[in-house]
ROSE-597665 format. One record per residue (C-alpha): residue number from 1; residue in three letters; x, y, z. Coordinates in pm, whole numbers. Layout:
! ROSE-597665
<NUM,ala,<X,Y,Z>>
...
This chain:
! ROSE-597665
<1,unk,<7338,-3533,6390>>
<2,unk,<7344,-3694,6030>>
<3,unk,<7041,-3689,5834>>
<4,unk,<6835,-4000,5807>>
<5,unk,<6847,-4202,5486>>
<6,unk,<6572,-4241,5262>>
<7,unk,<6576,-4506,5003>>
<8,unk,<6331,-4675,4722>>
<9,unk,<6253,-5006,4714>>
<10,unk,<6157,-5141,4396>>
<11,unk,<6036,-5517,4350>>
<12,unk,<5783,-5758,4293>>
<13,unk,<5577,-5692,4588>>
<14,unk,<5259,-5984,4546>>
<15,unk,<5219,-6102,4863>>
<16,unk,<5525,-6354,4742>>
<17,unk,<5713,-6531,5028>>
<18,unk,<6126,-6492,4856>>
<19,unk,<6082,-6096,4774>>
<20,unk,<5950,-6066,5146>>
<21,unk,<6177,-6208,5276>>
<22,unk,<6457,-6015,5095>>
<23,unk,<6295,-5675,5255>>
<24,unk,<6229,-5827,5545>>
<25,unk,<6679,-5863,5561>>
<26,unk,<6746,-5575,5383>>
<27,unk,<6497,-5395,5638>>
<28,unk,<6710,-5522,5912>>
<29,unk,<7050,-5503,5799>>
<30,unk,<6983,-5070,5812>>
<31,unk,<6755,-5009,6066>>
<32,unk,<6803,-4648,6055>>
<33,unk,<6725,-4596,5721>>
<34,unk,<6390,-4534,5624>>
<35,unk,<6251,-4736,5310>>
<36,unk,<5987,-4666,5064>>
<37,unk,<5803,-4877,4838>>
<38,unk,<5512,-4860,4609>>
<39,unk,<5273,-5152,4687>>
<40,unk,<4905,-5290,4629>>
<41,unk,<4735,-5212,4894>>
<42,unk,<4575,-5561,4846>>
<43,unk,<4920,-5721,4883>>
<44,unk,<5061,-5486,5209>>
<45,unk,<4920,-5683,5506>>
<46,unk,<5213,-5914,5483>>
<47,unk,<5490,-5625,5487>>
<48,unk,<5295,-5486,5814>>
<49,unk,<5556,-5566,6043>>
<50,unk,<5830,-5374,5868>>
<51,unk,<5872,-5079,6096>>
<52,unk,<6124,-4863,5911>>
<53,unk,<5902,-4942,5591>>
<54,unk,<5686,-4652,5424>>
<55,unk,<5407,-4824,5176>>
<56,unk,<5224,-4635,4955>>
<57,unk,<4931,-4768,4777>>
<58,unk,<5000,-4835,4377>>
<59,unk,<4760,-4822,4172>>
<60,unk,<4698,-4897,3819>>
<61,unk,<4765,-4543,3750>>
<62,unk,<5092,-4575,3962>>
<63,unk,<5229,-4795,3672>>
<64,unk,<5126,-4657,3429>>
<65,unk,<5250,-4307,3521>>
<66,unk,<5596,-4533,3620>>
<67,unk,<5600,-4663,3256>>
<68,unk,<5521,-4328,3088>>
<69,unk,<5808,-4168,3290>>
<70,unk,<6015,-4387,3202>>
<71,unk,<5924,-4397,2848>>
<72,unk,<6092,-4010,2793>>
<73,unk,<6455,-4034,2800>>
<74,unk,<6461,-3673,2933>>
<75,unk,<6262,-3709,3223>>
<76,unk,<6429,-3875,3542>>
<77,unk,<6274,-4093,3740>>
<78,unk,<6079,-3934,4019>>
<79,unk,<5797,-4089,4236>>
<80,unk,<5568,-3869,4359>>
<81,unk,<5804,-3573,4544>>
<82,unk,<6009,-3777,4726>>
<83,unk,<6365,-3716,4727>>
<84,unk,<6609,-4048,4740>>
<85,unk,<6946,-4161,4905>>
<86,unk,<6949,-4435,4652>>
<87,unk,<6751,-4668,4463>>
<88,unk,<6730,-5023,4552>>
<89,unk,<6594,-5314,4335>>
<90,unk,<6556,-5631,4517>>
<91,unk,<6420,-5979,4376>>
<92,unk,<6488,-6290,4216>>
<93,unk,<6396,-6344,3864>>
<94,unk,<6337,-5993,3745>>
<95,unk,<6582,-5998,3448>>
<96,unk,<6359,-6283,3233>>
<97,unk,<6337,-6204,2852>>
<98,unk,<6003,-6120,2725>>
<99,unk,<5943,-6333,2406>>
<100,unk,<6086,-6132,2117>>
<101,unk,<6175,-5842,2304>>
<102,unk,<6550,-5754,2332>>
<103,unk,<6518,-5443,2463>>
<104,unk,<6619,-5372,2880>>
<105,unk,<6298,-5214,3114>>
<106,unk,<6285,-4794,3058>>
<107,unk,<6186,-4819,3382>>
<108,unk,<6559,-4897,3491>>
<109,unk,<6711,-4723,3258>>
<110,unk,<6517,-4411,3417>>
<111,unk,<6674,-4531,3748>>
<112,unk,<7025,-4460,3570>>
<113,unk,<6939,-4134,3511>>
<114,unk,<6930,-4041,3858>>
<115,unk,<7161,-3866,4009>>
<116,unk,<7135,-4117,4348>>
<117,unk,<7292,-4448,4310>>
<118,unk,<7053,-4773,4208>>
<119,unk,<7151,-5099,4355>>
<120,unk,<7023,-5450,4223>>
<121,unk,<7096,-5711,4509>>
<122,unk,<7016,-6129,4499>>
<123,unk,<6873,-6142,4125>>
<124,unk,<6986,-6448,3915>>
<125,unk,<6981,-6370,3496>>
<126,unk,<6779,-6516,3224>>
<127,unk,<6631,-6667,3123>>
<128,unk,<6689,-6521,2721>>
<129,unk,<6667,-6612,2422>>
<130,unk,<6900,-6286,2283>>
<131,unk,<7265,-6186,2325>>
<132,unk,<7135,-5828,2241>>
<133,unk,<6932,-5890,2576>>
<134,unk,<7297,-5973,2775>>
<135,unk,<7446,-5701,2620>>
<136,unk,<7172,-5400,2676>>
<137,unk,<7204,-5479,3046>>
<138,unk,<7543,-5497,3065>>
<139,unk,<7588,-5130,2919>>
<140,unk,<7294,-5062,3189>>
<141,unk,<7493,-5205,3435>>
<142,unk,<7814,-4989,3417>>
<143,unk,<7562,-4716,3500>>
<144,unk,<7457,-4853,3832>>
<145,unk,<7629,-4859,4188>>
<146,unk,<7693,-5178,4173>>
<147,unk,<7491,-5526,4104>>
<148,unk,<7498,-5869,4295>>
<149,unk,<7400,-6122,4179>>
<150,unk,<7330,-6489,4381>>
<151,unk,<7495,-6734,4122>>
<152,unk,<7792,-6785,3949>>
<153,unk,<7623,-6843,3642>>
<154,unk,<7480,-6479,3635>>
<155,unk,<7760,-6326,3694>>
<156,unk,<7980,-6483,3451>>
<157,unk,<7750,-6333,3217>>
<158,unk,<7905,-5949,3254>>
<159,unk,<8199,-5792,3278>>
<160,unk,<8305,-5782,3606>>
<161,unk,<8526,-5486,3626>>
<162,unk,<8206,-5297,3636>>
<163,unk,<8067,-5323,3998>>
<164,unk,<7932,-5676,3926>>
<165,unk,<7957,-5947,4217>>
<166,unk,<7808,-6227,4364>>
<167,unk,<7749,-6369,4704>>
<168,unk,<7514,-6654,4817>>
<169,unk,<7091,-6535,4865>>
<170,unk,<7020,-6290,5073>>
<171,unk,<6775,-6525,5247>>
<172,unk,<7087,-6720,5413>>
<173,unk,<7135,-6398,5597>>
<174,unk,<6842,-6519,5817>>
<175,unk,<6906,-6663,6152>>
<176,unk,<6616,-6860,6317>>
<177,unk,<6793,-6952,6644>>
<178,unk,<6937,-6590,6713>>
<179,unk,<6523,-6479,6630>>
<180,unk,<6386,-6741,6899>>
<181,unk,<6287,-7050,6631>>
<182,unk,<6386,-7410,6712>>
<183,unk,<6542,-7630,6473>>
<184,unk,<6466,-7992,6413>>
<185,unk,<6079,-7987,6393>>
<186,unk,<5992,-8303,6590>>
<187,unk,<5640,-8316,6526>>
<188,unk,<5681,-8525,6189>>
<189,unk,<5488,-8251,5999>>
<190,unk,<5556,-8245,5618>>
<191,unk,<5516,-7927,5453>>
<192,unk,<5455,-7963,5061>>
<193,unk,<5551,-7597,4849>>
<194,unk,<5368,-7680,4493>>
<195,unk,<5417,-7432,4182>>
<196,unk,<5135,-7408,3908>>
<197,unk,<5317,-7597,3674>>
<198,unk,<5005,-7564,3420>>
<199,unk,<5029,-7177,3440>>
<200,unk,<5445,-7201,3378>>
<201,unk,<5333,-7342,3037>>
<202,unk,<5033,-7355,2745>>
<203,unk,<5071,-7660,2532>>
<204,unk,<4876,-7948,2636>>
<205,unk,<5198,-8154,2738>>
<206,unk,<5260,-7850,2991>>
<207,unk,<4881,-7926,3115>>
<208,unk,<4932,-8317,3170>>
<209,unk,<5297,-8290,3320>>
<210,unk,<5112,-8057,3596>>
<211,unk,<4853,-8327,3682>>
<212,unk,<5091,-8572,3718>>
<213,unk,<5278,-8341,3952>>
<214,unk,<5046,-8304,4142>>
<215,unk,<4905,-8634,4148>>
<216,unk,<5270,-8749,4284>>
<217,unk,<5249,-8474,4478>>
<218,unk,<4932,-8561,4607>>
<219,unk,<5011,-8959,4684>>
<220,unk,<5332,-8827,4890>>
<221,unk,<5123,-8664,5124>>
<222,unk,<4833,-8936,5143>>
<223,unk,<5094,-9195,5252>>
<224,unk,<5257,-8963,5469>>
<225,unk,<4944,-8847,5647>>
<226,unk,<4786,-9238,5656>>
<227,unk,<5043,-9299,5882>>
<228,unk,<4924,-9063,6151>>
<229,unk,<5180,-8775,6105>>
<230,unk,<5028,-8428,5965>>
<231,unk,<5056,-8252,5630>>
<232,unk,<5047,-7879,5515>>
<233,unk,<5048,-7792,5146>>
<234,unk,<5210,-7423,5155>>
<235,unk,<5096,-7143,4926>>
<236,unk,<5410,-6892,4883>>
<237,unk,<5269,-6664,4603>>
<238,unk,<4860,-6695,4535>>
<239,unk,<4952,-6436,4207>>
<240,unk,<5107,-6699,4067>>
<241,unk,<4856,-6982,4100>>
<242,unk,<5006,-7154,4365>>
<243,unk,<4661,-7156,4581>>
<244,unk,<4447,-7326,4246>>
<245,unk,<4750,-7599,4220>>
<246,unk,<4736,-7661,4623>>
<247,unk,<4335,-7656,4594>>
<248,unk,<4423,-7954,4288>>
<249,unk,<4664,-8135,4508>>
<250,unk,<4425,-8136,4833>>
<251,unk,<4107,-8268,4675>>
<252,unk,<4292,-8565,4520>>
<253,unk,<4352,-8688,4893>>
<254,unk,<4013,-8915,5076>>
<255,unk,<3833,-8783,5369>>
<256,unk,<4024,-8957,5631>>
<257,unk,<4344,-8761,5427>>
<258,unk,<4194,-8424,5423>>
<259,unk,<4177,-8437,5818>>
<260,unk,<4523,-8453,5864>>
<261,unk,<4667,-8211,5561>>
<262,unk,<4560,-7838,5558>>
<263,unk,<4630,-7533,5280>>
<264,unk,<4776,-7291,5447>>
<265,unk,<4819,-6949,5231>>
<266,unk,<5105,-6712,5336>>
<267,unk,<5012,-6447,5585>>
<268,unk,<5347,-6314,5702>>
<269,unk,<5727,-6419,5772>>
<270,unk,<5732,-6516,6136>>
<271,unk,<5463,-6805,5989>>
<272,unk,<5712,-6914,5767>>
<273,unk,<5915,-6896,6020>>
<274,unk,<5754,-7111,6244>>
<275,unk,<5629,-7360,5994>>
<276,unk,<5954,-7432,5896>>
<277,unk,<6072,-7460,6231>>
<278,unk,<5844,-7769,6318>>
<279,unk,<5888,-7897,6018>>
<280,unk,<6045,-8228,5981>>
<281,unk,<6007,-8301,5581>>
<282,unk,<5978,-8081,5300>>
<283,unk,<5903,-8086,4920>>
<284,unk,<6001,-7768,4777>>
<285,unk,<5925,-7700,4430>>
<286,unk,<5985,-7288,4450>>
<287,unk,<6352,-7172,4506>>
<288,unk,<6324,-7036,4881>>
<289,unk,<6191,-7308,5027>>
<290,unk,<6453,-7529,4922>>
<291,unk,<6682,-7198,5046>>
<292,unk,<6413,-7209,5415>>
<293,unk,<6490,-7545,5396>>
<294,unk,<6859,-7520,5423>>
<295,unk,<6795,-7228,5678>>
<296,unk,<6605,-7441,5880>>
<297,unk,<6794,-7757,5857>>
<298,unk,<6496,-7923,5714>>
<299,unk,<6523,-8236,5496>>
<300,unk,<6374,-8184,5205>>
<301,unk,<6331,-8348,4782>>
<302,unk,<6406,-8053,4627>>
<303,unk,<6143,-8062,4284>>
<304,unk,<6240,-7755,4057>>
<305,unk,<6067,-7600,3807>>
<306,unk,<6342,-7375,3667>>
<307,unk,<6695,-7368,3578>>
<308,unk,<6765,-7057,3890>>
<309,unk,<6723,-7309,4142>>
<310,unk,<6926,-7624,4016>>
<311,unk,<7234,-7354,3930>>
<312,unk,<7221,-7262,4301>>
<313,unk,<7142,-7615,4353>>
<314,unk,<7447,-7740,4212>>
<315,unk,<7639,-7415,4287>>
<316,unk,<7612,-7471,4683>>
<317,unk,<7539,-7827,4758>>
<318,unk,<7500,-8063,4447>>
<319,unk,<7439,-8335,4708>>
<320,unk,<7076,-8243,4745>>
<321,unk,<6876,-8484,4698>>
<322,unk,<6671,-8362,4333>>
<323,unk,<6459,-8419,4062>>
<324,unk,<6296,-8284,3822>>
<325,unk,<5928,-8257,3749>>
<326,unk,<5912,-8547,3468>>
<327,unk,<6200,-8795,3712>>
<328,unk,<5956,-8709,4001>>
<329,unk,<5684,-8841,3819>>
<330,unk,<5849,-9112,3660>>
<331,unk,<6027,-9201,3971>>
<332,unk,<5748,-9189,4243>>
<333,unk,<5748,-9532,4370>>
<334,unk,<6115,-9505,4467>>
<335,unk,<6035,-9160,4656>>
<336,unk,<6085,-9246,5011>>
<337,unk,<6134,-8981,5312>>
<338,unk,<6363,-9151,5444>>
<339,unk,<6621,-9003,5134>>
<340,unk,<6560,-8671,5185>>
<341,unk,<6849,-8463,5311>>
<342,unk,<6930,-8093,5365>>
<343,unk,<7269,-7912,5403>>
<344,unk,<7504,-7919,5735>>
<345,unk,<7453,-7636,5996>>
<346,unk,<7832,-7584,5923>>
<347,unk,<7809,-7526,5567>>
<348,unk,<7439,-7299,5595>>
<349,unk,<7695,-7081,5844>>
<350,unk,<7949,-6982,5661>>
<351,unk,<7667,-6937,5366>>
<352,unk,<7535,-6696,5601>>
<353,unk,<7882,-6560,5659>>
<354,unk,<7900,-6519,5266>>
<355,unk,<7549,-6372,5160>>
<356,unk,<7668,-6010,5328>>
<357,unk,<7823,-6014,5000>>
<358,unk,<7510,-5925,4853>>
<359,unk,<7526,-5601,5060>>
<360,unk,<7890,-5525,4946>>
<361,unk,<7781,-5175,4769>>
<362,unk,<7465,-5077,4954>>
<363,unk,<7692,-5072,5258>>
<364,unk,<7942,-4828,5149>>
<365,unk,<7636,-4622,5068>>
<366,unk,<7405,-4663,5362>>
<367,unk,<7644,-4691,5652>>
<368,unk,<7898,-4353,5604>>
């Protein structure tokens, strides 16, 4: 009888609703392999669920022990005495340039040094502000197992002879009917997904381009809710603000409003699930609920806040109906639910189809 697999999972684990979700697949796709993961123990409640997932509490002292590690050239990678199959990073926007800073993480550049393979799967690049950054990861690169990336625009970024690919999000890979959700809400529920557009910038124009958000946002969901339907404004990462701006958005409704809308803070994946299930309209300002939405079949305005999500925007289905932050504002009295639209059930299929793509090197290692 083979051995059991052991692998580390490295990525932005803050109680955030898209890197959850990508564990919550991976997790699935290789049930018999047994992952491990360094996580807050403030942050692990949502990651419960996870059977073949092993969750140690890190610590302040965890990173910086990770960082110091990685910071002697000499020294491989090791967390605490575990031994690893492979490495596996998983997340979104974990390759942004740090102001001034060309340099690539030590801490992946210690993963190279490993003997086991180290995987990157559904990341998008940038964004940057230096070539040098490009090129330091694409000499880091040639060292891993492979890399996938979820948009052409990434990809085209490195040379591809080295083990670099690309394959719709990993969150496509989700199936709601073949899990036991409906499609097609019914309920007229709109779900609003705000981002703390104040905390993405500092100036002062930053500041009032977030009010008016969420003023706009705010007046969507008054005349929704006035006309008897309900409202929830979703929270998908409270480290990154997104409670404070929802907290913004729901005291700019009335009393009568308030009744009908609720905050509702992530808590786990079947409740994103199911929200999205009975949900019948959607505004999705962070990039995996305008992925959910697709999922789900949801119609949805699609409000980014960052370039990742109009590349896959435009990349998958350039028919979504968009705009961005300053055209919502400016553009608010010609916002009607009625023009919201998602992608066909045909086209989210063979998506689905597609995104295994992002497991095209993890399976040659995890399945022989």
């Amino acid at each position: 009888m083979s051995k059991l697999k052991k692998v580390y999972v490295n990525a932005y684990f803050r109680k955030n609703v898209g890197d959850d979700l990508f564990l919550y697949v991976l997790s699935s796709r290789y049930p018999s392999v047994n992952f491990v993961a360094d996580v807050p123990k403030k942050y692990q409640e949502t990651l419960t669920s996870i059977s073949n997932l092993k969750m140690r509490n890190a610590t302040k002292k965890t990173f910086i022990a990770r960082k110091l590690l990685a910071s002697i050239p000499w020294i491989p990678f090791v967390s605490g005495a575990m031994k690893y199959d492979a490495i596996i990073e998983i997340g979104g926007s974990i390759f942004m340039q740090a102001p001034g800073k060309p340099g690539i993480s030590g801490l992946r550049n210690a993963f190279t040094r490993k003997s086991i393979p180290y995987f990157v799967i559904g990341s998008n690049f940038g964004p940057y502000e230096d070539n040098r950054f490009v090129s330091g990861y694409n000499v880091l690169f040639k060292k891993t197992g492979g890399v996938v990336f979820r948009d052409s625009y990434s990809a085209k970024l490195f040379d591809a002879s080295y083990k670099i690919s690309v394959a719709p999000d990993v969150v496509f890979g989700i199936n709601p009917e073949t899990l036991g959700f409906k499609l097609g809400g019914g309920t007229g529920l709109l779900i609003a997904v705000p981002v703390d557009l104040a905390r993405k910038g500092e100036s002062l124009a930053d500041q009032r381009l977030a009010s008016k958000y969420e003023k706009c946002m705010a007046r969507l969901i008054a005349g929704h809710v006035r006309s008897g339907h309900r409202a929830v404004i979703l929270c998908f990462c409270s480290d990154e603000n997104d409670e404070e701006a929802a907290n913004r958005i729901f005291e700019m409704l009335d009393k009568r409003e308030k009744e009908f809308t609720s905050i509702v803070n992530y808590q786990s994946v079947d409740q994103i699930f199911s929200l999205f299930s009975n949900a019948d309209y959607l505004l999705s300002s962070r990039y995996h609920s305008m992925i959910l939405g697709w999922v789900f079949g949801v119609p949805q305005l699609v409000i980014p806040y960052s370039l990742k999500t109009e590349h896959v925007r435009a990349e998958l289905w350039k028919s979504q109906y968009s705009l961005s932050p300053q055209n919502f504002i400016e553009n608010i009295d010609s916002v009607d639910l009625r023009n919201f639209n998602t992608m066909d059930s045909k086209l989210v299929n063979v998506l689905r189809k597609k995104s295994s793509g992002q497991f095209k090197y993890t399976d040659r290692a995890l399945n022989n």
